[in-house]
C-alpha positions, 0 to 999 in steps of 0.5 A: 386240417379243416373240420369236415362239414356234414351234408344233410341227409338226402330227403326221401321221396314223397309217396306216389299220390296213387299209394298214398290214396290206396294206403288212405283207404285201407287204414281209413278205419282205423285214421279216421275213428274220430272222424263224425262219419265213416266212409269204406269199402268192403269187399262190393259194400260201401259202408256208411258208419255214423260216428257221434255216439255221445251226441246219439249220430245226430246228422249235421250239415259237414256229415251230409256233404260227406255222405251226399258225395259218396253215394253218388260215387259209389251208385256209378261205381261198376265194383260197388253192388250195395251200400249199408249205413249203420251207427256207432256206440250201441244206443242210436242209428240216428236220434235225428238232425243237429237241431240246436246248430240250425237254431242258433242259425236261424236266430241270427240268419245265418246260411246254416239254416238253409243249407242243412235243410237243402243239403238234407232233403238233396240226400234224403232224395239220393237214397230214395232214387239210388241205383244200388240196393240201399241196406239201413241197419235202424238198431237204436233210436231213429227218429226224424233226420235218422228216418230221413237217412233209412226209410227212403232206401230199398230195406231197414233192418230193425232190431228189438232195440230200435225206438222210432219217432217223427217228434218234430211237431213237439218242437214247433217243426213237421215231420219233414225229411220226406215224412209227407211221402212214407207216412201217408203210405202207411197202412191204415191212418197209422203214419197220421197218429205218429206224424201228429202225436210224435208216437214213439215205436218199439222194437218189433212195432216198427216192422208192422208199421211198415217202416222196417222191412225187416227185424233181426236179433241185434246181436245178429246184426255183425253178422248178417253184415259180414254175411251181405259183404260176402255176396258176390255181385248182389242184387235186390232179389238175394239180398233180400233172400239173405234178409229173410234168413236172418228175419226171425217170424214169431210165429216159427217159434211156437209149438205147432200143436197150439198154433193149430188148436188156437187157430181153430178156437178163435174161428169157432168162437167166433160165432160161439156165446162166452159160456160155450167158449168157456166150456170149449176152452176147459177142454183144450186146457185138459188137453194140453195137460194131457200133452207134451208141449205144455211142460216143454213151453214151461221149461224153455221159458220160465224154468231153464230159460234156454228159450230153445223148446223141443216141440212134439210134432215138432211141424205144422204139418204133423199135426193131424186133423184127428189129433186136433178134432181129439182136443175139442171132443166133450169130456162127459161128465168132465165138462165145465158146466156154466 
């Protein structure tokens, strides 16, 4: 009997090109975490992630022509309402463009040279005009190429963590990716000093420079984007309401007794004599002594550390006029006398 000659099995059909996209999309995150930047859609957000940690998301030419592309895609697309471009690893939003790659291109005229600038100033000019409200969370160093990927759309997210620079004349360069547009337009000469001197801000600083609009606590920072993900069909207006919730404003934080007294001490001795200020100064001293607030501020934050003071009146509009008058009356007898 002849030996029976086993066929091969059938081969399974391939995937229909629609559910190898779909399943592409949906396991992108996971597929592509090697990926230089990272490209999806979450719920109406398109989130831009950058992905070279151990080179601080430095911007090179292939991670503009992804970035470039899906911008455009996403600003047509009647499903997408915002775009958040954010960094990986912790320590960087953007430290800047890949700048050893274009000089050993420009050394040897190679085309690198002209297309990362070209293609870099191309996206610095999509996020200024872009259609969709444009959410750049700067946590980390962000410095030239970095301010070129955030500063232009319509909020940065800055975070006590956030080092800002434009370092580019130190290296023979000027402060370029749109750089002679926002710095003049900062208040007073402060974006000269920075363009001329390479100036690094901190933290809170790059707020009232004016190239934040926003600070927030960066371990916030995962959930405010879940909260921005979450809109349904945001526009610029509840986004930025969403932005102020989460905007930590100092000044909230401080007792209401002492916003109202330090308001007062600062316009009377204004055109007070340092020996008169002195004097009034001893006053308020006992009368935060004889307070509440001073041993609660105390507590908070030198001895419990729970930064969580209970302010008495515990808003600006308890604290009554008499009460204020009350701190600055003379104590007789018990005045500093200089």
């Amino acid at each position: 009997m002849a030996a029976r000659v086993l066929r091969p099995l059938p081969r399974l059909k391939p995937f229909n090109r629609l559910q190898v996209i779909l399943q592409h999309l949906k396991m992108s995150k996971h597929t592509d975490s090697t990926a230089e930047v990272l490209l999806e859609k979450r719920g109406g957000a398109g989130i831009i992630t950058l992905n070279r940690p151990k080179a601080l998301n430095a911007l090179n030419l292939s991670m503009i022509q992804q970035i470039y592309p899906q911008i455009k895609t996403w600003e047509q697309d009647p499903e997408t309402f915002l775009i958040i471009i954010k960094g990986t690893g912790g320590k960087a939003f953007c430290a800047g463009g890949d700048i050893r790659a274009i000089t050993d291109a420009g050394k040897v005229g190679d085309r690198l040279a002209q297309d990362f600038f070209r293609g870099e100033y191309m996206l610095n000019n999509a996020i200024g005009m872009c259609k969709k409200p444009y959410v750049a969370l700067i946590d980390g160093i962000t410095m030239g190429g970095g301010v070129g990927l955030s500063v232009h759309g319509h909020f940065r997210v800055a975070t006590e963590k956030t080092l800002f620079a434009m370092p580019e004349t130190a290296i023979g360069l000027f402060p370029d990716v749109g750089g002679g547009y926002f710095l003049p337009r900062l208040s007073g000469k402060i974006g000269y000093y920075l363009a001329l001197t390479g100036f690094r801000l901190k933290g809170r600083d790059v707020l009232k420079a004016g190239i934040a609009t926003h600070f927030v606590d960066s371990e916030k920072l995962p959930a405010l984007e879940k909260d921005l993900i979450a809109l349904k069909s945001p526009s610029t207006e509840n986004i930025a309401d969403l932005l102020n919730s989460y905007h930590v404003k100092t000044i909230n934080k401080m007792s209401p007794t002492s916003l109202k007294i330090t308001l007062r001490q600062l316009r009377e001795g204004a055109s007070m004599s340092l020996q008169d200020v002195l004097t009034m100064e001893y006053r308020l001293s006992q009368a935060c002594m004889r307070g509440h607030d001073f041993y609660e501020g105390v507590r908070a934050v030198l001895i419990d550390k729970d930064q969580s003071p209970k302010w008495k009146p515990a808003a600006l509009e308890e604290v009554s006029d008499e009460f204020v008058d009350d701190c600055f009356k003379p104590l007789g007898d018990n005045d500093l006398k200089l």
